[in-house]
N, C-alpha and C positions, 0 to 999 in steps of 0.2 A: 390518448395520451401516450406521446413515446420520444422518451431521451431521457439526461443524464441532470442528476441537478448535483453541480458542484457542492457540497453542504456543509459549513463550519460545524461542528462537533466540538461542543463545550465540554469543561470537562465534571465531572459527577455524571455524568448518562454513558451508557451505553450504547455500541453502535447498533446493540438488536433497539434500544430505546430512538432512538431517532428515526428506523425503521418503522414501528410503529404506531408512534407520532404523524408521520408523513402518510402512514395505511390511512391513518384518520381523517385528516387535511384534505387529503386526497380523494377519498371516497375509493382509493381501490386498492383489491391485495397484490396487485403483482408489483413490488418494492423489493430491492434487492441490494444490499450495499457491495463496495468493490475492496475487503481486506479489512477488518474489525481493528480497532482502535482501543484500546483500553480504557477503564473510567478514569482515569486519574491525565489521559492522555488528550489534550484538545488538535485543533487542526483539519486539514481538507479529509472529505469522506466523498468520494463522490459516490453518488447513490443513484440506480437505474431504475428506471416506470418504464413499465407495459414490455411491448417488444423489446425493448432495449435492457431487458435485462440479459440478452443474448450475448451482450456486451463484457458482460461482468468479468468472465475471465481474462482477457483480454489489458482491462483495465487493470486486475492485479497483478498482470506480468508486466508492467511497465514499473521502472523505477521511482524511487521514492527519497523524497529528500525531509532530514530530520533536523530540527535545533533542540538544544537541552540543555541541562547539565548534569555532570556528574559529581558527587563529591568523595571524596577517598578520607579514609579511616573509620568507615565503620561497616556492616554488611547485613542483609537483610534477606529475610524467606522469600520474600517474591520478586528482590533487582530493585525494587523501587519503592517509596516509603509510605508501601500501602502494609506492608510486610512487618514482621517481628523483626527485632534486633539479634541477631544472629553469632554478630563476630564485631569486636571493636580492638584499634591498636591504635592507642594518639600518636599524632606524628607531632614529633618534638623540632621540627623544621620543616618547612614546605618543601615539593620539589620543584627547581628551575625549569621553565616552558621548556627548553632545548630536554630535558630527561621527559617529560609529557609528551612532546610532541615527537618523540623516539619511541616513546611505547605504542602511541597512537597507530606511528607507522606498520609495527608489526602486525597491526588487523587491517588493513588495507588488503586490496585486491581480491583475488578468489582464494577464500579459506574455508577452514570446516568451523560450525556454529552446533552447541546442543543445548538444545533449548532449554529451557529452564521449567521446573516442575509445576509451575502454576503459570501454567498457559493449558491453549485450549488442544495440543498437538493431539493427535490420536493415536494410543499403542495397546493393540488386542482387545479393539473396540472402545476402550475410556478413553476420556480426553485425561493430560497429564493431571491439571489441576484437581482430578475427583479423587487420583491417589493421593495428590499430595494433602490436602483436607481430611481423608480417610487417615492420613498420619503412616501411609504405604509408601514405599519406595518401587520404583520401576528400570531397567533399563531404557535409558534415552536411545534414540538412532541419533546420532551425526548428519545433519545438512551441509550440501554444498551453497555457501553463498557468497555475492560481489560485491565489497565495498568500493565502490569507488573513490570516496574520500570519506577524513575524517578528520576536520580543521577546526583545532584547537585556538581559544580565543588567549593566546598569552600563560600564564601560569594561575590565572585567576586569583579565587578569597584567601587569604590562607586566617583559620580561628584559630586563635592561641590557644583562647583559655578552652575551648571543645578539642581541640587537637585534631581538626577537619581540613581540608581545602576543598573547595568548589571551584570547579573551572566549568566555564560554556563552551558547547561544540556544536561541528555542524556536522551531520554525517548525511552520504547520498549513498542510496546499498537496493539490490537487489528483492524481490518478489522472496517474502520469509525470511527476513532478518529481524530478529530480537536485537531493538536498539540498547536494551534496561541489560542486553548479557555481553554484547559491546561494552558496557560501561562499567560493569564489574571485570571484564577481560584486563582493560585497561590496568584497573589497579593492581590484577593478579601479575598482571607485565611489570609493575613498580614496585610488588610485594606486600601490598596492602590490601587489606579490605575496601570494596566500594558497592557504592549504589546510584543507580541515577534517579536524580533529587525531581528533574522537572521534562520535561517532553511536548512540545509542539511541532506536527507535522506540515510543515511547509509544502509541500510538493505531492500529489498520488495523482494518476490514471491521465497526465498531462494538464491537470488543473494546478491554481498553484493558489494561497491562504487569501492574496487580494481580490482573486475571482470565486474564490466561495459566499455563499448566501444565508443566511440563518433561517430556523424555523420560522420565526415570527415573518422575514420573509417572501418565505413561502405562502406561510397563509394569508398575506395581507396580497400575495397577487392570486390565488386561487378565488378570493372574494371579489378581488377584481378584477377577472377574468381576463389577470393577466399574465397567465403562466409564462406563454413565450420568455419573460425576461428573466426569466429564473430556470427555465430548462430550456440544455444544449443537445446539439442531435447527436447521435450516436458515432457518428464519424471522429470527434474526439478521443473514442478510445481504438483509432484504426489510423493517427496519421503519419506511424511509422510503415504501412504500406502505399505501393505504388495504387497509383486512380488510374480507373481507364471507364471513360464513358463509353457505354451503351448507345448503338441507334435502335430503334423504335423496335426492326424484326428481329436485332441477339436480346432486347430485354426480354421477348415471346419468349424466345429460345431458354434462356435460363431461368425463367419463372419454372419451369417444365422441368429444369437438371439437366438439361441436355447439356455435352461437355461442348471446349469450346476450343477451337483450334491457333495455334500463336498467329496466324495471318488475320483471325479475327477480332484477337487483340493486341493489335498495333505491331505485333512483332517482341511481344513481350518476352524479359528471358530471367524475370523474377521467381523464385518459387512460390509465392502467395502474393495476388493482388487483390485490392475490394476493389470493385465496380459498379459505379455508378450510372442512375438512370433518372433524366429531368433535375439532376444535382444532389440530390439524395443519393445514400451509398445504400446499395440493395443487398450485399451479401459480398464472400470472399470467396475465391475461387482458387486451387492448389493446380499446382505444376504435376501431372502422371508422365512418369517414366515409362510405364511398363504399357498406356495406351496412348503415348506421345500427344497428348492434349491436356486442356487444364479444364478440371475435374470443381462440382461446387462442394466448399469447404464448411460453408456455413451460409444460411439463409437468413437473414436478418427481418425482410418483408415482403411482400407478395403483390404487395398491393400497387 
């Protein structure tokens, strides 16, 4: 058993919970998801069996596309309304899309992000969330991340009588962005308090919400011995490199790690390609400088 099953993740579970849901279905431990999801968060998860958990990283460095909302005038312990009530200031007017869609812009492209205290980050061995439960405070480090967009749907709900608005957005951002701190950013941009009310992930590891598949199934093609239609090969999370097929005597050669010279592959002048053998992608192979050939980067299968 080896590849990727695209997996809807509802939301109350967790992404260790669908893991293992799937050990069980499955009858095997090697499951592996590509970037955790939170319980209150549904959307694509794509999750790796067998070899193909080789993949994993891979799959989380690819971009990710987000729908939600947010609503401004109130704020919460944890970004989003799983969290205590924190901070509240009614807005005795809404603000107009053109001042939203100006704040928005300020978090676009490469900025600094600090996560927020109840997430799983790791500093001096804890993850944040045990200080923040423990009622401890910690310094945060600063991440560098990329939004690529963050498209605001109009000026959205505005409640009078709560002194709230709710607006829907869509944001597309980089490998480690807290969407719930996008969304309180947003309001610190307008002066208010906020939180993001809702979150479904459209988009991770090249899959996208209409090509994910649900537990149920899953286990309705594993009884029917029909996994193929629910698990994708591994090459999904590799098809931002260049392919370069193998004949018969360089697959010997790289089963073995022997390096591989650019006349043997095609004249390549990429730093990392995967290469395949019989259509299957077998592993990635890196560009050396210092012994002018390309070196194996990763081995995905042998076989």
């Amino acid at each position: 058993m080896n590849g990727i099953i695209p997996l809807y993740k509802p939301r109350g579970m967790t992404s260790f919970d669908c893991v293992a849901k799937l050990r069980h279905i499955l009858h095997t431990k090697k499951v592996g998801h590509s970037g955790t999801l939170d319980p209150s968060v549904d959307g694509v998860l794509p999750i790796c069996i067998g070899p193909a958990t080789k993949v994993v990283p891979y799959l989380m460095a690819s971009g990710k596309v987000y729908q939600g909302t947010v609503t401004l005038g109130f704020a919460t312990t944890t970004e989003d309304l799983d969290g205590e009530e924190v901070a509240r200031q009614r807005l005795a007017t809404p603000f107009s899309a053109a001042e939203v869609a100006a704040a928005a812009q300020q978090l676009t492209g490469t900025i600094q992000q600090t996560p927020p205290m109840f997430s799983a980050v790791k500093v001096h061995g804890r993850k944040l969330y045990e200080y923040a439960r423990a009622g401890e405070t910690v310094e945060r480090p600063t991440r560098t991340i990329t939004v690529d967009h963050f498209d605001l749907t109009g000026a959205g709900t505005f409640d009078a009588q709560a002194g709230t608005q709710t607006i829907a957005f869509e944001i597309g951002c980089s490998k480690g962005t807290y969407v719930r701190t996008l969304a309180v950013d947003l309001g610190r941009a307008l002066g208010v308090p906020a939180v993001m009310a809702s979150l479904t992930r459209l988009k991770s590891g090249g899959f996208t919400l209409d090509q994910s598949v649900t537990l149920e199934d899953v286990a309705a093609a594993q009884a029917a011995d029909t996994l193929t239609t629910v698990l994708r090969p591994i090459d999904y999370a590799l098809q931002d490199y260049p392919h370069i097929a193998l004949s018969e005597k360089l697959w010997g050669l790289v089963k073995n790690g022997v390096f591989l010279t650019v006349e043997e592959l095609a004249g390549s002048t990429a730093p990392e390609v995967a290469l395949t053998y019989a259509g299957e992608t077998k592993c990635l192979y890196q560009w050396s400088a210092e012994k002018q050939a390309y070196k194996p980067l990763k081995m995905f299968t042998v076989n």
